[in-house]
C-alpha atoms as one frame of an Amber mdcrd trajectory, in Angstrom:
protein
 -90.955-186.827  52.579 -94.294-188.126  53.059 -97.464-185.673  52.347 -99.552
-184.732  54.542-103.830-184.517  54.434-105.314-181.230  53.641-108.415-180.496
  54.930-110.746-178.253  52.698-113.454-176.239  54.204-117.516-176.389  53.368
-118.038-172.653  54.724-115.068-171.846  52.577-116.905-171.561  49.589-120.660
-171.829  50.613-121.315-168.501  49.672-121.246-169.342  46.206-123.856-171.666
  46.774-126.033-169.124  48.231-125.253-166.633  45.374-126.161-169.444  42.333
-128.436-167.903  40.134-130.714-170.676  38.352-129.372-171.958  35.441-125.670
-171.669  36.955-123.082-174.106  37.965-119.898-173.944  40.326-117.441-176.439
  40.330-114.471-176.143  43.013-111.592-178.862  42.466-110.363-178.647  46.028
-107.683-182.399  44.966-105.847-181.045  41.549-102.638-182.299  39.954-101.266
-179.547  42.427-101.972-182.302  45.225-102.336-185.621  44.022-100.808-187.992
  41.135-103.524-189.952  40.946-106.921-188.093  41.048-108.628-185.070  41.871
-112.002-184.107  43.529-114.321-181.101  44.499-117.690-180.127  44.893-120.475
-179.087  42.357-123.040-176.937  42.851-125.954-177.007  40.338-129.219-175.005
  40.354-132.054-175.601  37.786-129.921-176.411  35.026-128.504-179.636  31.989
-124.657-179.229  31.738-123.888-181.835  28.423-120.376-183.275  28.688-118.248
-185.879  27.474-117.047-187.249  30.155-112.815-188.611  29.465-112.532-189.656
  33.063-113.677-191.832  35.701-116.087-190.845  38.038-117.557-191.205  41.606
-120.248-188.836  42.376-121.758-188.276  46.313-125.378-186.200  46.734-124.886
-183.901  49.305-127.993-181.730  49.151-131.024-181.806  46.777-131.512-184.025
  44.032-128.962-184.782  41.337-129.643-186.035  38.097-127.298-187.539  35.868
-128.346-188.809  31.917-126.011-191.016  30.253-127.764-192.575  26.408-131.142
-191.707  27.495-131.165-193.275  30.526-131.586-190.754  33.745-129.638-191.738
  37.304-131.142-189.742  40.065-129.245-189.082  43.228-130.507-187.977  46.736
-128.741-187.039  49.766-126.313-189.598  50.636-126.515-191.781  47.150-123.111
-192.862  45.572-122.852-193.353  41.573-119.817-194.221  39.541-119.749-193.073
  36.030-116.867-194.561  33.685-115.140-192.407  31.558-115.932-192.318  27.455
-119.820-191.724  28.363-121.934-188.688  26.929-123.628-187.045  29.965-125.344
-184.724  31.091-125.085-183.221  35.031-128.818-181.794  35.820-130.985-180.638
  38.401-134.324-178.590  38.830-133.304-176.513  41.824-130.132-176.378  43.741
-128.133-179.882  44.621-124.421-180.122  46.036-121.917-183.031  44.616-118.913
-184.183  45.796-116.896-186.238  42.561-113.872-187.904  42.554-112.131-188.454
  39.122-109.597-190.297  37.794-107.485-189.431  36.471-105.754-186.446  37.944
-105.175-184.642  35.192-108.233-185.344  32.875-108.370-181.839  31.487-105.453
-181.682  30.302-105.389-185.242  28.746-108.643-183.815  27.084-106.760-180.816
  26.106-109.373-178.622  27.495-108.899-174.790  28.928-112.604-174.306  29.555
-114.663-176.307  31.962-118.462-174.651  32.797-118.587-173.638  36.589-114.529
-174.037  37.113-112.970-170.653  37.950-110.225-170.144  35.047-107.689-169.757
  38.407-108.898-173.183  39.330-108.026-174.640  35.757-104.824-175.257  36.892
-103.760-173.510  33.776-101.140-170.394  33.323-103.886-167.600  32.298-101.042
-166.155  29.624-101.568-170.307  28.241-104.902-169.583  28.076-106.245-169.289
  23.637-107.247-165.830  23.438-110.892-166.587  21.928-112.017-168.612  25.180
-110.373-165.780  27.581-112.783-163.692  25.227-115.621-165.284  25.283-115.854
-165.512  29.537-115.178-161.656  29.531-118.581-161.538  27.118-120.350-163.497
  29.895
């Protein structure tokens, strides 16, 4: 049987945006594993903060609101509303910002995270991990609580 689309909703979720303290990030993966076999997607919302990451997927990011900055070996790629920038996978980056921004991505593949072997991604929900919380390691469950 053929899927069908899904549409995701903006005003869903926009409250978060609203609530983002600075130095905060929010990352909702609307696409998972859960809907596709090929990639994923979501929005980001960033305020006034440098998120380092090694980035084990491919990447196409969209500015929706403010100014994005991304910093791959020194270099800084600066996004406004409506810019488009792919970021290949196997890169050291960094997301930033200096006040709020909103980013669509795409990735590929679907199921990065779990290639990476990772359980703990800053600004994901752990019940948007895509992860059984009882899978979970006991020190990272630990460490949110602590937050």
């Amino acid at each position: 049987m053929k899927k069908k689309p899904q549409l995701y909703k903006f005003s869903e979720i926009e409250h978060r945006l609203h609530t983002l303290e600075p130095g905060q990030t929010y990352i909702k993966p609307f696409v998972t594993s859960k809907v596709s076999d090929t990639m994923c997607g979501g929005l980001n919302f960033l305020n006034n903060i440098s998120v380092p990451w090694d980035l084990t997927c491919d990447e196409i990011i969209y500015c929706m609101k403010g100014t994005f900055r991304l910093t791959c070996d020194g270099e800084s790629y600066v996004c406004s509303p409506g810019d488009v920038l792919y970021v290949p996978r196997n890169n050291h980056i960094a997301y930033e910002c200096d006040e709020k921004c909103v980013i669509f991505y795409a990735a590929y593949p679907h199921d990065w995270k779990k290639r990476a072997g990772l359980t703990f991604v800053p600004g994901i929900d752990p019940e948007d991990m895509g992860i059984d919380p009882k899978d979970m390691p006991k020190q990272e469950n630990k460490n949110e609580e602590e937050k």
